[in-house]
DOPA-131386 format. One record per residue (C-alpha): residue number from 1; residue in one letter; chain; x, y, z. Coordinates in Angstrom, 1 decimal, decimal comma, always signed. Example, Ala and Ser with C-alpha at 12.3 -4.5 7.8 and 13.67 -1.06 7.14 Angstrom:
2
   kollo   kolti   lumse       xx       yy       zz
       1       A       A    +12,3     -4,5     +7,8
       2       S       A    +13,7     -1,1     +7,1
***
This chain:
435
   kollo   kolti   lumse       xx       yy       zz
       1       X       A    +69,1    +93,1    +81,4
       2       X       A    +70,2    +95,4    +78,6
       3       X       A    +72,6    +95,4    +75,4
       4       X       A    +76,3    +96,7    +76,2
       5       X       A    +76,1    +99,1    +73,9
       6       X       A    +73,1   +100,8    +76,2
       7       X       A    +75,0   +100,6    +79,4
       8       X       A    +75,7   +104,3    +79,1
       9       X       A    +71,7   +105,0    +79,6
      10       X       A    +71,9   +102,4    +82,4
      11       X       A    +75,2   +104,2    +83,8
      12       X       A    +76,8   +101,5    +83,7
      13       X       A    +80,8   +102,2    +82,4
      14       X       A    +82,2    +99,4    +80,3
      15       X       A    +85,5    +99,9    +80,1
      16       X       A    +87,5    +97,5    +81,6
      17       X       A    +86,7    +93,5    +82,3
      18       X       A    +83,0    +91,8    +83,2
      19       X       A    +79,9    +94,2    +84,5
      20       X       A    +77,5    +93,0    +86,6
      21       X       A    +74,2    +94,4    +87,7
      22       X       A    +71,8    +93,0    +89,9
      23       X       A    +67,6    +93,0    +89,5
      24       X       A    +66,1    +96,3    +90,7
      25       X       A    +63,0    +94,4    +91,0
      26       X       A    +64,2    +92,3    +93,7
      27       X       A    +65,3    +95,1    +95,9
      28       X       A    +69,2    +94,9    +95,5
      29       X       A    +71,4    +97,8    +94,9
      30       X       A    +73,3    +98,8    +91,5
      31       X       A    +76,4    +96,9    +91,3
      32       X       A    +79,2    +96,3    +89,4
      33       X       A    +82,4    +94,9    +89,5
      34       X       A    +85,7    +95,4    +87,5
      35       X       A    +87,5    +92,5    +86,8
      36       X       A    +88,2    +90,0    +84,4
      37       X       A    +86,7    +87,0    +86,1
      38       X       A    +87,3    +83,5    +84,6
      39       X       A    +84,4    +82,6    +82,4
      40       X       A    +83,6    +79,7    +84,3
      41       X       A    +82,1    +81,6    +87,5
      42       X       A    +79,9    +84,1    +85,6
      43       X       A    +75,9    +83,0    +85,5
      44       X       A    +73,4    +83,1    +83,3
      45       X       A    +75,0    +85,3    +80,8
      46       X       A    +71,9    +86,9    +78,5
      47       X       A    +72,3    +86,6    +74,8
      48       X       A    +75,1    +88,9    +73,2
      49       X       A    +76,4    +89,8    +69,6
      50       X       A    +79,9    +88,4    +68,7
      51       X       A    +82,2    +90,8    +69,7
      52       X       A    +80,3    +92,7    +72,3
      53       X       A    +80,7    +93,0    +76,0
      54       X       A    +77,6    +91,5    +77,9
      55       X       A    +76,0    +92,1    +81,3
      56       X       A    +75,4    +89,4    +83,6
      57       X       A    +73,1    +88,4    +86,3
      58       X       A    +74,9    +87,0    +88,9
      59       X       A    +75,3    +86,6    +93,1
      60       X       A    +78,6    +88,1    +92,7
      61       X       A    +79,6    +87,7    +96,1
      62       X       A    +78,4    +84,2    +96,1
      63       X       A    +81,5    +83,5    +93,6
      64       X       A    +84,1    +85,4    +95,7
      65       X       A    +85,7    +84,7    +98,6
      66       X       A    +87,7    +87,8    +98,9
      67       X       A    +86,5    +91,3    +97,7
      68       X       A    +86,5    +95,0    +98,7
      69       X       A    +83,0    +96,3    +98,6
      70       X       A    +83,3   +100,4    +97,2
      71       X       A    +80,4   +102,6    +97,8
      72       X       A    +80,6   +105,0    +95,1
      73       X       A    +77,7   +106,8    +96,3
      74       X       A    +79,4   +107,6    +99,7
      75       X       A    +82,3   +108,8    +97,2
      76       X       A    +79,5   +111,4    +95,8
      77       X       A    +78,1   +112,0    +98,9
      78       X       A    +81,3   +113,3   +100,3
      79       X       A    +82,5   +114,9    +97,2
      80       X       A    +79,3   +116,7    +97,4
      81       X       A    +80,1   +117,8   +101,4
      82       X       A    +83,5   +118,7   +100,4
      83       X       A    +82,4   +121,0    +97,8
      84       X       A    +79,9   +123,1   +100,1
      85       X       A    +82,6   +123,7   +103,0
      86       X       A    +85,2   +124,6   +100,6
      87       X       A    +83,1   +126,9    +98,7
      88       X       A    +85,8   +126,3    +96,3
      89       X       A    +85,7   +123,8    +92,9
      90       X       A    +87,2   +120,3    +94,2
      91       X       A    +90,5   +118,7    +93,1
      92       X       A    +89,4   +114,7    +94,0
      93       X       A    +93,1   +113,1    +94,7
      94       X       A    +93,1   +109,8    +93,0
      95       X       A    +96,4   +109,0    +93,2
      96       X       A    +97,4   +105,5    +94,9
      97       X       A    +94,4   +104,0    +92,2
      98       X       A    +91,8   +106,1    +94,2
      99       X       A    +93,4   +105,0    +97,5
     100       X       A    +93,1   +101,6    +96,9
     101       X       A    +89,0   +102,3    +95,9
     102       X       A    +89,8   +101,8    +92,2
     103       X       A    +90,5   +104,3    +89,6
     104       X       A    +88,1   +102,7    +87,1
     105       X       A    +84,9   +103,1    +90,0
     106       X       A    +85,5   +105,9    +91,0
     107       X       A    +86,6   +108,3    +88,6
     108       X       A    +83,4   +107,9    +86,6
     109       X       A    +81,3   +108,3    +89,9
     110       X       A    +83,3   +111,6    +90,6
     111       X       A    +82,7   +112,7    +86,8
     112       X       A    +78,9   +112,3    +87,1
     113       X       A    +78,9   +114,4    +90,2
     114       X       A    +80,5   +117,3    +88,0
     115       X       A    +83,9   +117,2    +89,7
     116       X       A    +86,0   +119,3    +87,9
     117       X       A    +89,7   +118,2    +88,5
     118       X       A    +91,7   +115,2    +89,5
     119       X       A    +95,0   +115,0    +91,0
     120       X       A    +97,4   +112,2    +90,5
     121       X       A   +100,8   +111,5    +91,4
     122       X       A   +102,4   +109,9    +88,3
     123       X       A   +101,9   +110,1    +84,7
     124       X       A   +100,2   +106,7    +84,1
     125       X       A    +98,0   +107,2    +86,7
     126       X       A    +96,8   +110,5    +84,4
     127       X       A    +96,8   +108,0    +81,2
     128       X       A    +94,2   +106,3    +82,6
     129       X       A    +91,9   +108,8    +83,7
     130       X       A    +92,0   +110,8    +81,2
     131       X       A    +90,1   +107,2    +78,8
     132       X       A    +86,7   +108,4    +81,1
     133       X       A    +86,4   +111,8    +79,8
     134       X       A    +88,2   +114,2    +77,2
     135       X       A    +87,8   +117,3    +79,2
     136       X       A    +88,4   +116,4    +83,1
     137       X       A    +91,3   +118,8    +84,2
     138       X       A    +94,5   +116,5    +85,2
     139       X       A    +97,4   +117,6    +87,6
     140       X       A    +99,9   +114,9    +87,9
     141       X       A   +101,2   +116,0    +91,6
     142       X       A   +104,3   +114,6    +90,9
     143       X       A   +107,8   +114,1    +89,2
     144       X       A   +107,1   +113,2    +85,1
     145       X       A   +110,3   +112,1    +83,1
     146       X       A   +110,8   +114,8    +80,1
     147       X       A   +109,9   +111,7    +77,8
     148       X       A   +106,6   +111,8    +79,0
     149       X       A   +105,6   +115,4    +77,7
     150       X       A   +104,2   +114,6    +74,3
     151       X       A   +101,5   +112,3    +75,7
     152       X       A   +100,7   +115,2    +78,2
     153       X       A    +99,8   +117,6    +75,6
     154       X       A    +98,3   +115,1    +73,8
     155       X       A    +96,2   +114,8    +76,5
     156       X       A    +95,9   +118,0    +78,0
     157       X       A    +97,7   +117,1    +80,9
     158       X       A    +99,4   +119,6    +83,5
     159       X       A   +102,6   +118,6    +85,1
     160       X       A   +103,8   +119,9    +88,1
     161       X       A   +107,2   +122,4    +87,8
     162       X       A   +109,6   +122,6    +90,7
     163       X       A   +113,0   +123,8    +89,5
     164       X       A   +114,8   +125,4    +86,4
     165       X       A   +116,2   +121,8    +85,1
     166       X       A   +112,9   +120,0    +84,6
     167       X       A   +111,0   +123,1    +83,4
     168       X       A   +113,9   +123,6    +80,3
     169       X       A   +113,6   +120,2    +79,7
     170       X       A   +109,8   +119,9    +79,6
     171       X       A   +109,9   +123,9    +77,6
     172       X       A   +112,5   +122,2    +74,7
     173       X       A   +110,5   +119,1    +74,1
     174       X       A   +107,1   +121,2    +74,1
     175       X       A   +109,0   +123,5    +71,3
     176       X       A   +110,0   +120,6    +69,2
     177       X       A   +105,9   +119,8    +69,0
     178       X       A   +105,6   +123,4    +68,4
     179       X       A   +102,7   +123,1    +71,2
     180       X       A   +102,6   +124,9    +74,7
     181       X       A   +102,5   +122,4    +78,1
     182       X       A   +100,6   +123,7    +80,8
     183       X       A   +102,1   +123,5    +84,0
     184       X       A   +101,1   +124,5    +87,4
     185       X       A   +104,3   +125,3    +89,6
     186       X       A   +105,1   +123,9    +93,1
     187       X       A   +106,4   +126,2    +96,1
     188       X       A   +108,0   +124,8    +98,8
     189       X       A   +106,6   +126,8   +102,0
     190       X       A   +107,5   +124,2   +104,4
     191       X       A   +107,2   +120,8   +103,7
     192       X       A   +111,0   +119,9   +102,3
     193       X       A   +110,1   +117,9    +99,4
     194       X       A   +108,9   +119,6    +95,5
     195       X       A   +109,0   +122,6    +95,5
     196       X       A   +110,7   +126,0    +94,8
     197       X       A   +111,6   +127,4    +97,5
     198       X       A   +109,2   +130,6    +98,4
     199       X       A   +112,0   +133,2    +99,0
     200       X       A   +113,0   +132,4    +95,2
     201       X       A   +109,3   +131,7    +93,6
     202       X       A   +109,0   +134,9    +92,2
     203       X       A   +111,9   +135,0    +90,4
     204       X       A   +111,6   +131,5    +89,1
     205       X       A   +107,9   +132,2    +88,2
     206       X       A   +108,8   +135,6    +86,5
     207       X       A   +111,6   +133,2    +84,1
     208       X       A   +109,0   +130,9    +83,7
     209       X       A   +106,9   +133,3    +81,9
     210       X       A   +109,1   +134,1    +79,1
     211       X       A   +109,8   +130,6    +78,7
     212       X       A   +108,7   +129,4    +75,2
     213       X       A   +107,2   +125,9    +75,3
     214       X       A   +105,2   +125,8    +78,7
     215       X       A   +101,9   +128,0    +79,7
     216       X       A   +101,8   +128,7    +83,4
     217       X       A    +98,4   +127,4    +84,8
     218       X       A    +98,5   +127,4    +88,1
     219       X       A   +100,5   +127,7    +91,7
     220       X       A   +100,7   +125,5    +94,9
     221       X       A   +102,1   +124,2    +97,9
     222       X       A   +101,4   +121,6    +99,9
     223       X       A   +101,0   +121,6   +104,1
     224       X       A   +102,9   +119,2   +106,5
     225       X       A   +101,0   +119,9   +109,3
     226       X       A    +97,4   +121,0   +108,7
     227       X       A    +95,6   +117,6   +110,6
     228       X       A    +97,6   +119,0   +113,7
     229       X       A    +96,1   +120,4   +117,2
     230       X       A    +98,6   +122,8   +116,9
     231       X       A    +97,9   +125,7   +114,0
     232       X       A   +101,5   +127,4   +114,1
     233       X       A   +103,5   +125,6   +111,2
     234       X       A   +101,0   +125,8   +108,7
     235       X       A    +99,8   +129,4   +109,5
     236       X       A   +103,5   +130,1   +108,8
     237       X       A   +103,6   +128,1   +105,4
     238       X       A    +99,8   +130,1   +104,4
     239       X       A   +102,0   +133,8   +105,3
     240       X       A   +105,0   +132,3   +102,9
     241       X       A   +102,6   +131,6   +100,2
     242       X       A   +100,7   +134,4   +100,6
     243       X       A   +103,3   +136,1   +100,3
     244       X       A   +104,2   +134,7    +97,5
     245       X       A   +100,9   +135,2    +95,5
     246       X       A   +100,8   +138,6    +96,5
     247       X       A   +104,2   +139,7    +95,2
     248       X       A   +102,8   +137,9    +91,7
     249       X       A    +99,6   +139,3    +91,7
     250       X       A   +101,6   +143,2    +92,2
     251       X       A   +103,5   +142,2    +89,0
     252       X       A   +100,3   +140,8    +87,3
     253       X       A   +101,8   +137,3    +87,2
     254       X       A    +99,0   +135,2    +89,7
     255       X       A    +98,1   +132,1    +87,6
     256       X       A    +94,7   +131,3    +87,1
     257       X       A    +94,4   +128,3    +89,8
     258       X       A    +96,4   +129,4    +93,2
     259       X       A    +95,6   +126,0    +95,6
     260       X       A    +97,3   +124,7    +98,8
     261       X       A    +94,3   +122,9   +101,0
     262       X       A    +94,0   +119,6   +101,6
     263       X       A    +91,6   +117,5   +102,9
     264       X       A    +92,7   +118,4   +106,6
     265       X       A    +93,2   +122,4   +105,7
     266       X       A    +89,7   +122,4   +104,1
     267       X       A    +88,1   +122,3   +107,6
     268       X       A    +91,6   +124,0   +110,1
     269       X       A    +92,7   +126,6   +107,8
     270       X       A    +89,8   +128,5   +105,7
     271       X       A    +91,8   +131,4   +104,8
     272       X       A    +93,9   +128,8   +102,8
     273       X       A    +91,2   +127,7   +100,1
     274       X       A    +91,9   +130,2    +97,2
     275       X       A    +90,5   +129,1    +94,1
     276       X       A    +90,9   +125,1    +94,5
     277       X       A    +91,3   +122,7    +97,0
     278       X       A    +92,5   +119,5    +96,8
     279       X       A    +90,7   +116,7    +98,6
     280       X       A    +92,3   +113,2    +98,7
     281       X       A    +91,4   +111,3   +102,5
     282       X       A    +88,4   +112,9   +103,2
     283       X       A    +86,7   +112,0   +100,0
     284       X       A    +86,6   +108,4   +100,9
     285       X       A    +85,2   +109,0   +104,3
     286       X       A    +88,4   +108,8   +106,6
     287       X       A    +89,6   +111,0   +109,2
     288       X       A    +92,6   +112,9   +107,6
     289       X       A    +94,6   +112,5   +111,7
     290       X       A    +92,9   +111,8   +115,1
     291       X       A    +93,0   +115,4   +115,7
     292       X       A    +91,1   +116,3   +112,4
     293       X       A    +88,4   +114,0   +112,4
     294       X       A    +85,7   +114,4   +109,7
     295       X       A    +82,1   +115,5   +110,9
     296       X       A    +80,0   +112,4   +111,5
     297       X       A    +77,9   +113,2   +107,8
     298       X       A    +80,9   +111,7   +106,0
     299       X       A    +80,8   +107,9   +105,0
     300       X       A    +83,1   +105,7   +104,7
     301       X       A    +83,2   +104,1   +101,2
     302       X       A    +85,3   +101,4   +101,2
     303       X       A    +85,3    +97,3   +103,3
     304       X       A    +87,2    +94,9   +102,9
     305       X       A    +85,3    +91,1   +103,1
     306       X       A    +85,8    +87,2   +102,9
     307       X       A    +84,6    +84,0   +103,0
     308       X       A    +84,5    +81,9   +106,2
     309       X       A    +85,7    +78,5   +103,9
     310       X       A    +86,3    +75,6   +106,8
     311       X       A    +85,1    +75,2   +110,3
     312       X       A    +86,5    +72,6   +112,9
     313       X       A    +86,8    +71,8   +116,3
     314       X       A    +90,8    +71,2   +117,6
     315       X       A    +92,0    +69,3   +120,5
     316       X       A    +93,4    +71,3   +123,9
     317       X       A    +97,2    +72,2   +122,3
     318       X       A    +97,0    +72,3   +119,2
     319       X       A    +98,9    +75,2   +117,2
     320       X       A    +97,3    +77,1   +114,6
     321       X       A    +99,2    +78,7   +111,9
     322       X       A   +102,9    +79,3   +111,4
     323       X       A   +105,0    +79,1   +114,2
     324       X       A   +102,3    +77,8   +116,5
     325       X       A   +101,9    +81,8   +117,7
     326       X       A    +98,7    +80,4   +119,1
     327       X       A    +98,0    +77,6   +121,2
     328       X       A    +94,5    +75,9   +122,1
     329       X       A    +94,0    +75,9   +125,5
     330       X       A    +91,0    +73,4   +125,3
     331       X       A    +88,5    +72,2   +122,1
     332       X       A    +88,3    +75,0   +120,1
     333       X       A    +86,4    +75,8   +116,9
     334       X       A    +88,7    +77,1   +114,4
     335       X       A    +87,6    +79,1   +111,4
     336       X       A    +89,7    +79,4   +108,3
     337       X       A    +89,3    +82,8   +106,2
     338       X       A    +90,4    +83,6   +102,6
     339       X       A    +92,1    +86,8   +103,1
     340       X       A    +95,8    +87,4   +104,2
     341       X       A    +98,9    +89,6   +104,0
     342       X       A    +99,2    +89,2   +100,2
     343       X       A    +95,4    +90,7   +100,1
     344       X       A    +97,1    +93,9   +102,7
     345       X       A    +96,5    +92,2   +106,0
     346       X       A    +99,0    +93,1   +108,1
     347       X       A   +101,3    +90,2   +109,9
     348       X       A   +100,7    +91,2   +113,5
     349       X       A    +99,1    +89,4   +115,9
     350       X       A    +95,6    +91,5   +117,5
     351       X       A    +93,6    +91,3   +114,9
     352       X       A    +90,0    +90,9   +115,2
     353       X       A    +87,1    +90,6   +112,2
     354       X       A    +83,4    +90,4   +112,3
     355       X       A    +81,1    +87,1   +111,8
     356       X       A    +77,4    +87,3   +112,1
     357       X       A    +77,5    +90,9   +113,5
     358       X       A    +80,1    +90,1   +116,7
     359       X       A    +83,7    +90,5   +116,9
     360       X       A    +85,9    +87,5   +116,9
     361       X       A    +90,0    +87,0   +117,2
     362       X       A    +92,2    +86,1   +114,4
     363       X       A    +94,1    +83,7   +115,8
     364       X       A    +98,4    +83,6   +115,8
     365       X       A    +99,8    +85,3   +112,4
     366       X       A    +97,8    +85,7   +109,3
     367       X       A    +99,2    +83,6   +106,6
     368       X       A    +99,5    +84,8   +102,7
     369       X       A    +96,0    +83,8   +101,4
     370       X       A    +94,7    +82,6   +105,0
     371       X       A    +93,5    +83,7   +108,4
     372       X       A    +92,3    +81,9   +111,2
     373       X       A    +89,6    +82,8   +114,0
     374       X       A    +88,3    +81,4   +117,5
     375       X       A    +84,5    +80,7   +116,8
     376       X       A    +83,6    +79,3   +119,9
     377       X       A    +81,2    +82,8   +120,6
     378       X       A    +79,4    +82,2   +117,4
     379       X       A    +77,8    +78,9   +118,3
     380       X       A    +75,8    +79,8   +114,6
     381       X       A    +78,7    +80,4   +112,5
     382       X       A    +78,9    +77,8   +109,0
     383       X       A    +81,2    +77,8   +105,8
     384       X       A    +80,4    +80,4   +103,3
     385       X       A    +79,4    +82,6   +106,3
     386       X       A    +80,4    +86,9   +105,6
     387       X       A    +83,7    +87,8   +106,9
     388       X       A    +84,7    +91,5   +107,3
     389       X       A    +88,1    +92,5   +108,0
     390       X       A    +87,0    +96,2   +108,0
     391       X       A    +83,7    +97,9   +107,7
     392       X       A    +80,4    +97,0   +108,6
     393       X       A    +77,9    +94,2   +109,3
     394       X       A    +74,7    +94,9   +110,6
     395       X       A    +75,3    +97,1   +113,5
     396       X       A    +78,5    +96,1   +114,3
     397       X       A    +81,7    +97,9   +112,5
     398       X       A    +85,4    +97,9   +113,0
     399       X       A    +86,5   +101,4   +111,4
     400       X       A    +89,6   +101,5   +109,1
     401       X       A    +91,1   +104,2   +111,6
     402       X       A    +90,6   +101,7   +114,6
     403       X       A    +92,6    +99,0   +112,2
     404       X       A    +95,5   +101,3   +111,3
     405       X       A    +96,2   +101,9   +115,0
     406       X       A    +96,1    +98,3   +115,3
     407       X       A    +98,8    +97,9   +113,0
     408       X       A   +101,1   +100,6   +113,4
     409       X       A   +100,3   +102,7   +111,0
     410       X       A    +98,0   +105,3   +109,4
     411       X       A    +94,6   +105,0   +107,6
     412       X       A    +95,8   +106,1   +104,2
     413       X       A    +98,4   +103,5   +104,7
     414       X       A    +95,9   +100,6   +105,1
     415       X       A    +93,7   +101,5   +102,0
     416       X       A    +96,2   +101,8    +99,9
     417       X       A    +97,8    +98,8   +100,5
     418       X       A    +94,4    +96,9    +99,4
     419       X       A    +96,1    +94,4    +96,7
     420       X       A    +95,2    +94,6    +93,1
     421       X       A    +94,1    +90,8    +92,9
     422       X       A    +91,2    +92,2    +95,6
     423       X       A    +88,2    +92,1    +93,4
     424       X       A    +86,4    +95,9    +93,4
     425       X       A    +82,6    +95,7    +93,8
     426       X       A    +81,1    +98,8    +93,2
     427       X       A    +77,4   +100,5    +94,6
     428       X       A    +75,7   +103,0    +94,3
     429       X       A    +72,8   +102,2    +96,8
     430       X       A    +73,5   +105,6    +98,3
     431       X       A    +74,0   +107,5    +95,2
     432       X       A    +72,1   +110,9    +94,6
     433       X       A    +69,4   +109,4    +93,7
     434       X       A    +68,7   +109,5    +97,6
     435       X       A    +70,2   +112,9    +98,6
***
């Protein structure tokens, strides 16, 4: 056990909540978690200074009984994979809090492995990556409120341009500071959200030039349809842009960072990489569509666990849950988890976990803070037994891909929708330490 104040040496990042770290000597990965756990259920605290954070031995999964288990090393690893395909310095998209992996994980994880640039969608979301390191590049992807551009160049935060009304209004605040904001602008080549459109971004770059108050940094678009079989609609939105960079790059305008890939263009479209991509799915080890899967050295990084908390054996029709949506058909044994919708479990009936390394039904509708499952093919199941929603046990894994189709949906959707009372607990037991 070490003092807090030489965590840095130990790489562990205290920053937010409790830290934990488990005994090298016994074998067990680095771990820790981020979250202000109640006093009460943290173990054999080691003897700390008033006033300074401590590190704790503890069975941390032996006090939850709902958690989302992060491998930040599968993080690096595909960081790493990303960076040698592109060829190209890696934007890691973090928006979403690392979607749903946890901004305070992972974007020290992503630092250590020399990632350059992280892309957000929102101001705050910038705020708070910006507390790991002074000189990580930002982009906030998204719309900021005027208000926000003091704190940005405070920061050295870039904001995203799109039109003539928000770049005035970010160029007169930036004046009144008598500062520059850097900016990168967005081109609309085909995906009908921000953007300028490409038959007018020359023009509106040219103004944007002579506009006191901002400092041009960089251009982009953004693809629709890049994890598609068919290559047709983005090859037109690459000629737009290209066209676009090329006109700029005639009049000596081109910014210093031109970018459009992401994580499904990095592998379809090569020709599209130009000085940056931006990787966002891929870096946690998910498919970005069914027709762009990842190649199998990708890992996912993220499962989502609980606690099998009561185990009993109900008479032939009995309901379980709300609604009765299931019925016994004879004596069953019924298992009760701690995880439900409010965790991100979707209310739909079909859902299956895994218990000791086999697949079992969750039974009728998941509740708020509950699920229930048919045990009777795990004659060896008990309370307190591992329950995995997603992920893996053992051998045995249920993908988050195979779960989004399960529930209507897309991969990124399920991730993200990981609630923030979902206790984070990070590894690194397949860091680079192993690579």
């Amino acid at each position: 056990m070490v003092w807090a104040k030489e965590a840095s040496r130990q790489k562990c990042h205290i920053s937010l909540g409790f830290y934990f770290k488990s005994d090298r000597r016994l074998g067990q990965p680095v771990r820790w978690m981020i979250y202000n756990l109640p006093q009460r259920v943290i173990h054999k605290p080691m003897s700390c200074r008033v006033g300074e954070r401590c590190l704790y031995y503890t069975p941390m999964e032996d006090v939850l009984t709902t958690w989302l288990e992060v491998d930040l090393g599968a993080i690096q690893h595909n960081y790493r994979l990303l960076r040698t395909i592109s060829q190209r310095p890696v934007m890691a998209v973090i928006k979403a809090n690392a979607y749903g992996h946890g901004i305070s994980g992972v974007v020290p994880a992503l630092i250590h492995v020399g990632a350059p640039w992280c892309g957000v969608a929102r101001i705050e979301e910038a705020l708070d990556v910006r507390q790991f390191d002074p000189d990580i590049q930002i982009l906030v992807l998204g719309y900021t409120n005027p208000y926000w551009v003091d704190e940005a160049i405070a920061q050295g935060i870039c904001l995203t341009v799109f039109d003539p009304i928000t770049a005035e209004a970010y160029a007169t605040r930036a004046r009144a500071l008598g500062r520059a904001l850097r900016v990168h602008i967005k081109v609309d080549t085909g995906m009908g959200r921000l953007g300028v459109l490409s038959g007018e971004a020359v023009e509106f770059v040219r103004w944007l030039m002579d506009l006191r108050g901002l400092e041009v940094d960089g251009l982009y678009t953004h693809f629709a349809r890049a994890d598609e079989s068919d290559p047709t609609p983005t090859l037109e939105q690459v000629r737009r842009f290209d066209g676009v960079v090329g006109a700029l790059s005639a009049l000596g305008l081109r910014p210093r960072w031109v970018h459009a890939s992401n994580s499904a263009a990095i592998f379809n479209f090569p020709q599209a990489r130009y000085d940056l991509v931006r990787a966002g799915i891929a870096l946690y080890g998910l498919h970005p569509s069914p027709e762009t899967p990842l190649p199998a050295s990708f890992r996912p990084a993220m499962a989502l666990k609980a606690r099998l908390v009561s185990l009993k054996t109900l008479p032939p029709g009995s309901g379980v849950g709300y609604g009765h949506r299931y019925v016994t058909s004879g004596y069953e044994r019924i298992g009760v988890v701690a995880a439900g919708y409010a965790d991100g479990i979707r209310r739909v009936l079909g859902n299956e976990v895994l218990v000791r390394g086999r697949r079992v039904p969750v039974l009728g509708t998941p509740c708020m803070d509950q699920i229930m499952i048919q045990l009777d093919g795990v004659a060896q199941a008990k309370p307190g037994d591992e329950v995995v929603i997603f992920g893996r046990q053992g051998e045995a894994c249920i993908p988050v891909e195979e779960v989004a189709q399960r529930w209507g949906t897309i991969n990124y959707e399920v991730v993200t929708s990981m609630m923030a009372r979902l206790p984070r607990i990070y590894s690194e037991s397949h860091g680079e330490e192993n690579e």
